[in-house]
N, C-alpha and C positions, 0 to 999 in steps of 0.2 A: 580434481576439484578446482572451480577457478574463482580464489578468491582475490587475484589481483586485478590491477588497471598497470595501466601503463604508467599513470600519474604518481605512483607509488616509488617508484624502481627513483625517481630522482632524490625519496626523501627520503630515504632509507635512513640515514645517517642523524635526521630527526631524531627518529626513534629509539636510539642507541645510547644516547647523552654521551654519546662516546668520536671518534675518528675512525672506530674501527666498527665497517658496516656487518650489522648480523641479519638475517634473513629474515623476511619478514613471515609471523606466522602463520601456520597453512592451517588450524585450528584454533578454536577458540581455547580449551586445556592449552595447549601450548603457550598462548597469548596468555593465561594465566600466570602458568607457569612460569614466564620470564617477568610477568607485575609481579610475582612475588619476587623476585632477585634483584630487581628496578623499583621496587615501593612504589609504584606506578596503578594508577587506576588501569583498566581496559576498556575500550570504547570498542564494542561491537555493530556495526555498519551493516545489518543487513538488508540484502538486494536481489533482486535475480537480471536475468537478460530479458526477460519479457516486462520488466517496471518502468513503465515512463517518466512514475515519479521518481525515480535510483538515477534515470537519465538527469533530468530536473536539477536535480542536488551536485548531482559529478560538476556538474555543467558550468552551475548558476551560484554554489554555496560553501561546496568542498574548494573553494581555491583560495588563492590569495595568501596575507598576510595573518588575517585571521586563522585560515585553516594551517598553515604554517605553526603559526604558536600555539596551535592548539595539540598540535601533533609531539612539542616537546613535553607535553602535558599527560601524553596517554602510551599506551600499547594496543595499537590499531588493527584489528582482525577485519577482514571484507567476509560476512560468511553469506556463501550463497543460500540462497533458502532452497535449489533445486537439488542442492549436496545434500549425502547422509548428514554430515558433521553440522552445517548449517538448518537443516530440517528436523534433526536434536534438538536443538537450542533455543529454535523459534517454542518447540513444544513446550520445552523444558522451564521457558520464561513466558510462556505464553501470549508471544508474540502474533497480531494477529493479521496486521497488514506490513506493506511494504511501500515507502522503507520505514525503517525503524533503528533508530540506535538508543543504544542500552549501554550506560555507563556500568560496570561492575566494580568490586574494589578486588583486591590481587587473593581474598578468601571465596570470592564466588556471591558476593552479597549486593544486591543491588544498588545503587548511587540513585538513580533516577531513569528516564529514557526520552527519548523525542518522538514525534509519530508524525508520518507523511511530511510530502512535499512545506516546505515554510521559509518564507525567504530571508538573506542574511540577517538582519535589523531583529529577526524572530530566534533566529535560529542559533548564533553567537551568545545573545544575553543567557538564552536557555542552557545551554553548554555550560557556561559561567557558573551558573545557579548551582549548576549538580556537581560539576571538579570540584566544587566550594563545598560541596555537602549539605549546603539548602536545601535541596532538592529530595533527600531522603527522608523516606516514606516516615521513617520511624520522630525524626526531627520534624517531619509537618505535624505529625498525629499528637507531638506533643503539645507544640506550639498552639494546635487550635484547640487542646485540654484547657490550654491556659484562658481561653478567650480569642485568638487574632481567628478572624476572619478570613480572612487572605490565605492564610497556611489551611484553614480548612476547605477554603475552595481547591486549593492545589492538590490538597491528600485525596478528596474525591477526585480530581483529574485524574492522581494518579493510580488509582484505584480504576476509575476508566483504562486507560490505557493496556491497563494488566487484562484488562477482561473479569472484572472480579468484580462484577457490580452486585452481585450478592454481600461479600465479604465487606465492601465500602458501606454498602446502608446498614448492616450490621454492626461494624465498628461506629456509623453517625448513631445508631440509637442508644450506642453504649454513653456517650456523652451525655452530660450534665441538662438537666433541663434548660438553666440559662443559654448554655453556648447552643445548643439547638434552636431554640428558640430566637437568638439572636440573628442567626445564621439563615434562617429564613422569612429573615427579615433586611438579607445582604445581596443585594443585585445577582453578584459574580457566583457567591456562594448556591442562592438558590435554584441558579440555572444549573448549577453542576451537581446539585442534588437532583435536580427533574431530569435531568442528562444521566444519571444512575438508575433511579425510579421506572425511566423511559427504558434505557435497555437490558435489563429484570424482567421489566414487562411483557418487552420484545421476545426474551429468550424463553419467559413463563407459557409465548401464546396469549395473552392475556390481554384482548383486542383494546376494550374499554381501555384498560388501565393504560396501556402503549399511546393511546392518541392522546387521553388526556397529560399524560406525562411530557411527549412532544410538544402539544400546546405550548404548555409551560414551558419549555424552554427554550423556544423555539419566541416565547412570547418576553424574556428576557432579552439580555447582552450577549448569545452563542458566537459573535466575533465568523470565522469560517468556520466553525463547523455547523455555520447553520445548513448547509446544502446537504451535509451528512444529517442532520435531523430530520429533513424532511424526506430523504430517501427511506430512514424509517416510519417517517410518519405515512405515506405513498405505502409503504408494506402492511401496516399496520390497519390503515383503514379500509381494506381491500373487502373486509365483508360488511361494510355498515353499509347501509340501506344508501340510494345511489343519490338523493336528494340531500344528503346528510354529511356525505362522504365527498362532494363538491363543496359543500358551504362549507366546511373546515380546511378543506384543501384551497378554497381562493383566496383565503384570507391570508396564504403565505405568498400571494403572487408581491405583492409589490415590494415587500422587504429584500426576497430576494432578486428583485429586478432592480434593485437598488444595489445589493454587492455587487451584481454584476458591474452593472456602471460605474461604481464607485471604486471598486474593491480588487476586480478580478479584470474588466477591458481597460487599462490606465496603463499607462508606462513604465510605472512601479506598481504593480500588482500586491495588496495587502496579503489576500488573499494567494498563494501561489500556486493549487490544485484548481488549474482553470477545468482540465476536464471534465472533475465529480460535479461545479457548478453548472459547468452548460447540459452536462445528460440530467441531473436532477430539474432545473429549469425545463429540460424537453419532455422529462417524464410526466412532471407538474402538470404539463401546458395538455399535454396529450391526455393525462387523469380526466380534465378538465373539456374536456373535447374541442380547444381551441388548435386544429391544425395550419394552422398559420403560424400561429404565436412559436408552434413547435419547430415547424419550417425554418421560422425566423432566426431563434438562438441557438441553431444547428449552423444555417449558413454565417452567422455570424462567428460563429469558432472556426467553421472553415476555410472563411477571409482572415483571420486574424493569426493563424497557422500558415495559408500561405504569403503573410504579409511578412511574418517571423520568419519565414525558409526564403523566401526571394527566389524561389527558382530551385534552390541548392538544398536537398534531403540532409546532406551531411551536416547543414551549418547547424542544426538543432534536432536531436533527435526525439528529445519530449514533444517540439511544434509537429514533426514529423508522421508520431505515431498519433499525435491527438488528431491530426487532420485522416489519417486510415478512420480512426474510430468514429469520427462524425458524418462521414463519407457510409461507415456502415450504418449506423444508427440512422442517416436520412434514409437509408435503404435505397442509395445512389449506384445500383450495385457495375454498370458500366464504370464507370469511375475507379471503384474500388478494382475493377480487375486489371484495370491500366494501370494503376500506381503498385499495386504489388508488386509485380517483375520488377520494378522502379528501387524500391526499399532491398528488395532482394538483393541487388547490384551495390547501392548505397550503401549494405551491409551483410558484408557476404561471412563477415568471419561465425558469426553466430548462425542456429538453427531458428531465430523466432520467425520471422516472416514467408520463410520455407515452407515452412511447418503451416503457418498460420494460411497460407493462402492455398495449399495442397490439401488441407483439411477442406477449407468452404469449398474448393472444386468437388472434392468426395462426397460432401454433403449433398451436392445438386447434381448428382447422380452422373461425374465425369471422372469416372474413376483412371481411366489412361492417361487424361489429362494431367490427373492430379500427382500420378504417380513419381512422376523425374522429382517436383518439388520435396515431394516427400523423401524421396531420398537423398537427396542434396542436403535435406535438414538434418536425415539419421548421421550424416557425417561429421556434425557440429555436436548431437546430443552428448549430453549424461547427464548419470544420476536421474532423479523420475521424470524428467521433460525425454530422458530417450525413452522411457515406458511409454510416454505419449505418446511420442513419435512412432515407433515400433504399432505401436494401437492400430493407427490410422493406417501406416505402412501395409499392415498385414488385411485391414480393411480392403482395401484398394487392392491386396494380391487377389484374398479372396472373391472379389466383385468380377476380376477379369479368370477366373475359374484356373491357378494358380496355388492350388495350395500347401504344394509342397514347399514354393516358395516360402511362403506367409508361415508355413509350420518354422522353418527353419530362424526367419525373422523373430518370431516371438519365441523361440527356444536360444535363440543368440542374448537378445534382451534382456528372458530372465535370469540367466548365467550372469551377465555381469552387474546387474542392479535390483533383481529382482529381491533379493534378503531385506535389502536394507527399508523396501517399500512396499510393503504386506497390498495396502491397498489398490495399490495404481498395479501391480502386478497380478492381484487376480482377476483385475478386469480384463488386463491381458490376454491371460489363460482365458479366458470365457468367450474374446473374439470367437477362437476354433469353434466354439461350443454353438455360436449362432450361425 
């Protein structure tokens, strides 16, 4: 399981409150288990190797001084999400993107969490809030029993966050007619109510209700997550009649062609998930049947990624993999086959780019081609990203009329990982089957 970095092994000593360094935990139980001997909160860091936001934060957030003091503060677990132990826990807390950290207390009880890429000025105050205990769900829900405003915007954030937008609009309707009332009559509060309302709606299927909930909140202060809204709102109005489903869709073009400018292309980036902004902008633009417009904030994230890299893949590996992505998304696919081998060399110790680019060869029907990658990458896999790998692997044996090989491939696979990942493993089994 690999939940360390390299950046870790110097701070060891952090974490100890001691001179005598103890090993940093290889589980989240374990990291419990030492918060309760430390009366130490736990701050779980989940990540995997294919997140370019997990890149982003190593990079740009987790350093310095700040991340320093923050570290005397906590009991720090790195849990991968492609590990059994770390794909537990994502379940278990219902974690639903990456990255995500989740403050615990040394009982297993939530503090608070952060979600996706956010840059430092966002990301430290945040932290603060929850070491401090602000930030707990049960201290907001009570606060905004009382009346504040603020606390009840934050208990439906965090309510979002959890994936519990049932639960969150359930606990608001349990509140006081005043404090309801009030509440949606509060900028902050009622976009994070239409932001709950919205994705209820979303998960109900519930067309109507989903765009008009979007609207709304999309029609407040969403701050970045407006670009996530409208990637629901793009899903959402997928069957309204196509005259209908333009007119609600143009009316988000310039707000968010204003984060871009404002928020997301600048120096200091507000906004620090440039990728979800630029694909939602191109998905918009293309809803919209402006193929220029789409062209346009495609190549402009792919100047702005190689303005970030200068030549060099290593200096940045979030600009790195955002200029792969935008490269696919223009459907630039010459491009895209020249820079893989490129990423691959840039980054040999891991399986993603192995994988990732031995796959799209198998796709397009080069399965010889694809083959060496793919096995380059089965040497880096585990845990369910080898399931993956093995998939495609035994794809590719089976395409070049092999399959004793490919039997052997995916009988290696599920010996060692198969248990622990029910799903990705009978996909497996089923290659043979096609």
């Amino acid at each position: 399981m690999k939940f360390l970095h390299t950046r870790l092994a110097a701070l060891t000593l952090l974490f100890c409150g001691s001179a005598l360094a103890h090993e940093t935990p290889q589980s989240v139980d374990a990291a419990l288990e030492r918060a309760r001997s430390e009366h130490s909160p736990v701050l779980i860091d989940f990540q995997a190797q294919w997140c370019y936001s997990c890149y982003f934060m190593n990079t740009n957030v987790l350093t310095g001084k700040e991340w320093n003091a923050a570290l005397k503060r906590v009991v720090l677990v790195q849990a991968d999400a492609d590990s059994p132990d770390g794909a537990a826990w994502m379940k278990k807390l219902s974690v639903k993107a990456l990255p995500s950290y989740v403050v615990l207390n040394p009982d297993g009880s939530e503090l608070g969490r952060i979600l996706a890429e956010q840059p430092r000025d966002k990301f430290y105050p945040a932290l603060d809030r929850i070491l401090g205990g602000r930030d707990a769900l049960d201290t907001l829900k009570t606060q905004a029993a009382s009346g504040s405003n603020s606390a009840l915007a934050d208990a439906l954030a965090s309510y979002e966050a959890r994936g519990q937008a049932a639960d969150g609009l359930a606990w608001f309707a349990s509140l006081s007619d005043a404090v309801t009332m009030a509440a949606q009559h509060d900028k902050k509060a009622a976009t994070r109510l239409a932001q709950l309302e919205m994705e209820k709606a979303a998960k109900d299927k519930n067309t109507h209700e989903c765009v008009v909930q979007a609207q709304r909140m999309l029609a407040g202060d969403p701050g970045c997550d407006r670009y996530y809204a409208i990637d629901t709102l793009l899903e959402c109005s997928e069957k309204l009649p196509a005259d209908e489903r333009k007119s609600a869709l143009a009316m988000q073009r310039p707000a968010l062609k204003a984060l871009l400018d404002k928020q997301v292309f600048v120096a200091t980036p507000t906004c620090a998930d440039q990728r979800s902004a630029v694909i939602a902008a191109a998905d918009l633009d293309k809803a919209l049947g402006d193929a220029a417009a789409e062209r346009a904030v495609l190549d402009r994230g792919i100047a702005a990624a190689q303005h970030t890299l200068g030549g060099d893949l290593r200096r940045d590996r979030n600009a790195a993999d955002n200029q792969r992505v935008y490269l696919v998304r223009a459907q630039r696919q010459s491009e895209v086959d020249a820079l893989m081998p490129k990423l691959i060399a840039a980054y040999p110790d891991d399986y993603v780019y192995a994988y990732r680019h031995g796959k799209s060869l198998l796709e397009r029907g080069q399965a010889a081609v694809a083959l060496p990658f793919l096995e380059q990458a089965s040497q880096k896999a585990f845990g369910v990203n080898r399931l993956s790998v093995a998939n495609a692997r035994a794809k590719a044996l089976l395409a070049l009329n092999r399959r004793a090989d490919a039997e052997k491939v995916v009988a290696e696979a599920l010996e060692a990982n198969g248990p622990w990942f029910p799903e990705a493993a009978a996909k497996l089994k089923a290659v043979l089957k096609s």
